[in-house]
N, C-alpha and C positions, 0 to 999 in steps of 0.2 A: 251762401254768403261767406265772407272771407272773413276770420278771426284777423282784426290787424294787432292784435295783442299777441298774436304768439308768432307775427314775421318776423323778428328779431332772431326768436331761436330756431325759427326751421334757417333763416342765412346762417346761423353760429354755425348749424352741425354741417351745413353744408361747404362750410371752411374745410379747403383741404387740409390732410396734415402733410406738417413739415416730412422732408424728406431722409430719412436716417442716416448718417453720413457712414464711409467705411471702414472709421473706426469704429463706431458703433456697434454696426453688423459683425466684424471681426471678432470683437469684445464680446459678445453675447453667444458665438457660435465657441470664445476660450471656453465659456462660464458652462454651457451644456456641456464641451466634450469633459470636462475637471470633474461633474457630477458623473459621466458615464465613466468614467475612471474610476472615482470613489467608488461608488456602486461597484463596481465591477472587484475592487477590492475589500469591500468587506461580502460580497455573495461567494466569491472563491474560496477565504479560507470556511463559511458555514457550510457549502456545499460538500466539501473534502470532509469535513470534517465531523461533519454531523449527518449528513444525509448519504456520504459514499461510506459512509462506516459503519451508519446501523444496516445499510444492506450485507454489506460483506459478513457482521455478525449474524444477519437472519440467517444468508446462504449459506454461511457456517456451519450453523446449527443444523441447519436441514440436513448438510452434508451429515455430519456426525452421527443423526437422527440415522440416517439410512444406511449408513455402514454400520450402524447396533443391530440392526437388522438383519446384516443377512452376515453379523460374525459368525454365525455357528459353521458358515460356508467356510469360513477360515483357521482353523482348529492353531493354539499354538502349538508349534513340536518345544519349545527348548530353545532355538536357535532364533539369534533376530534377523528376520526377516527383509531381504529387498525389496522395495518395491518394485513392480513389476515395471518397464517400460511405458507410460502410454502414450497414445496415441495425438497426433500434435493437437493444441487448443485445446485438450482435454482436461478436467480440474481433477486434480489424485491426490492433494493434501492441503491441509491447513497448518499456517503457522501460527503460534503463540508467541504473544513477547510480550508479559506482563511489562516491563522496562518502555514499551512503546503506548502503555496507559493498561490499566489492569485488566480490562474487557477486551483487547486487541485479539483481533482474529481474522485473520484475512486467505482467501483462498490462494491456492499456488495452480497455475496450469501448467501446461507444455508449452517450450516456446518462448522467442524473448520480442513475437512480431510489436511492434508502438503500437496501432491500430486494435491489432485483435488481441493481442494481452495486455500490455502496459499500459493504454488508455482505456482499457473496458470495466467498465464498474462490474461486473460480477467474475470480474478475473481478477486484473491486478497487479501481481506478480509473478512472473515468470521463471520458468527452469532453463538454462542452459542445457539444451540438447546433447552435448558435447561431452558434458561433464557425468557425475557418477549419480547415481540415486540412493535415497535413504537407507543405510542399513547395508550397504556395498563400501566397501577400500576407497579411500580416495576424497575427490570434491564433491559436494553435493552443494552448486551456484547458483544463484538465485538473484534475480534484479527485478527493482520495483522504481516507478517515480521519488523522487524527495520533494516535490514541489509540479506547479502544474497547473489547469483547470479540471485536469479529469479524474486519478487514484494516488492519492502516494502513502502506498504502502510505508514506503521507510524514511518517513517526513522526520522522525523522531528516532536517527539511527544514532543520534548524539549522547542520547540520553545513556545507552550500553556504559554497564562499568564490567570490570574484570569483574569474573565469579557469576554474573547473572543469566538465570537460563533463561534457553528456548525452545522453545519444544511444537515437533512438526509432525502432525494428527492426520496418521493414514487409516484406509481401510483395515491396516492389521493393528495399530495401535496409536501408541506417543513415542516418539524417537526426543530423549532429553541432550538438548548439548550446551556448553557454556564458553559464554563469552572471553576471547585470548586476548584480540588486540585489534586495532582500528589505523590504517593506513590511506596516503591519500594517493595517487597515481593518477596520469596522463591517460587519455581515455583508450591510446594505442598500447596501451601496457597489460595486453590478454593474457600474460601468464598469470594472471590472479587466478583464472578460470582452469589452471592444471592440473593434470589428477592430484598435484600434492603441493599447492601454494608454497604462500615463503612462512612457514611455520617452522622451528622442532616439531621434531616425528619421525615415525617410522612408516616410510611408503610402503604400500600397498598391504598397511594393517590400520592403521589409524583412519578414521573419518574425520571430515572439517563441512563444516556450513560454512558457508560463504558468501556474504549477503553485499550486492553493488550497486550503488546511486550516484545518483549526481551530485558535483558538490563544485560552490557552493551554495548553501538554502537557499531560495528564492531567486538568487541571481545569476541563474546562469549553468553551465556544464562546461567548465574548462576544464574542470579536474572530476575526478570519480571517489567517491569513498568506498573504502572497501573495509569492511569487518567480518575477522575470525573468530569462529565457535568449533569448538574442539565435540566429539561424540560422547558422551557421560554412561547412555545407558537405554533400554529398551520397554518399556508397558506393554503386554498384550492389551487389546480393546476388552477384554471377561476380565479384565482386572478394573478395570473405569481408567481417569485421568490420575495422573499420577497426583500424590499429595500436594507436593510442592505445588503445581499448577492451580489446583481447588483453595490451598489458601490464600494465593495469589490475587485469582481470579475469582471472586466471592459468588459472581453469578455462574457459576460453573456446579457448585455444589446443588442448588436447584435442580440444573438439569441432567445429572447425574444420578441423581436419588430417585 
């Protein structure tokens, strides 16, 4: 038997509905893509910044962990030490740069490939091949992202004042060196990367770190920043971190002791 009490609303729902016009459609496809935008802009800087950092700090640690291990394989003589060549994609130190927040630690490998260094979260920042290695005459260059979706080691290369160290943690120790000066250059301008940049000095006795990004922050790579660090001095690993670095970096004293 038929409810004629309720034919009213089974015709209501049976009303079609209107049909969305195309500005409507248009309007609501702005409104989603402006939230996958925002979205997209605050998951970028937590993701860099909190979740590709404390990895870098674990793998850090671990590194450090396993070269205390097998120092006794490395005896200091007296003289500071080069690091040995290695092998490309290979990770052979870590930099420090209290200056890039106090805890900064990020691996260096071989290599300046985007793919398999400079966008790899357990890499990061690259060595120019070309160039000298820690604790040898010369450039010791090094490039990381400043901005991105995947690492940027030298997001905070702004931060650098004159006098401020940084110190790069090999299997033989801490290599200390301090910041000179901060230039910005055209991306075709490779003599940054020479054995002996545009500093004062004496070639083929002085060492320089040599750290290049993109610039500027966030918008873009027309230009490159490039920052000097002069050589200060050497740590064997049987000696720990150097002081300076442990008061620096507070959580360093834990793992040291």
């Amino acid at each position: 038997m038929l409810d004629s009490a309720a034919t009213p609303g089974r015709r209501a729902r049976r009303r079609r509905r209107a049909r969305l016009s195309p500005l409507t459609v248009i309007g609501e496809l702005l409104l989603l893509g402006g939230l996958g935008v925002f979205g997209y802009m605050v998951w970028q800087p937590w993701h860099t910044g909190v979740v590709v950092t404390g990895k870098q700090k674990e793998l850090s640690a671990l590194d450090s962990a396993e070269w205390e291990r097998a120092a006794a394989q490395r005896p200091y003589t007296g003289t500071v030490p080069v690091t040995p060549v290695p092998a490309e994609l290979d990770v052979f130190a870590i930099l420090h740069v209290p200056s890039f927040g106090t805890t900064f630690a990020n691996r260096i490998a071989e290599g300046t490939d985007y793919n398999l260094v400079l966008n790899d979260m357990e890499r990061g920042i690259g060595h120019y091949p070309t160039t000298q290695m820690p604790g040898e005459p010369g450039n010791f260059a090094i490039a990381s992202h400043r901005s991105g979706p995947f690492i940027n080691g030298f997001r905070e290369i702004m931060n650098l004042r004159v006098g401020d160290p940084l110190f790069v943690e090999t299997a033989d120790g801490w290599y200390t060196y301090r910041f000179r000066s901060l230039e910005y250059v055209l991306p075709d301008q490779s003599d940054v990367v020479n054995p002996f940049p545009r500093l004062e000095g004496v070639p083929g006795t002085d060492q320089i770190l040599t750290l290049t990004t993109c610039h500027p922050k966030w918008a873009g790579s027309d230009e490159r920043a490039i920052a000097y660090s002069v050589f200060e001095g050497f740590q064997p690993r049987a000696d720990g971190p150097p002081a300076e670095l442990l008061e620096l970096n507070p959580e360093l004293n834990g793992a040291a002791s």
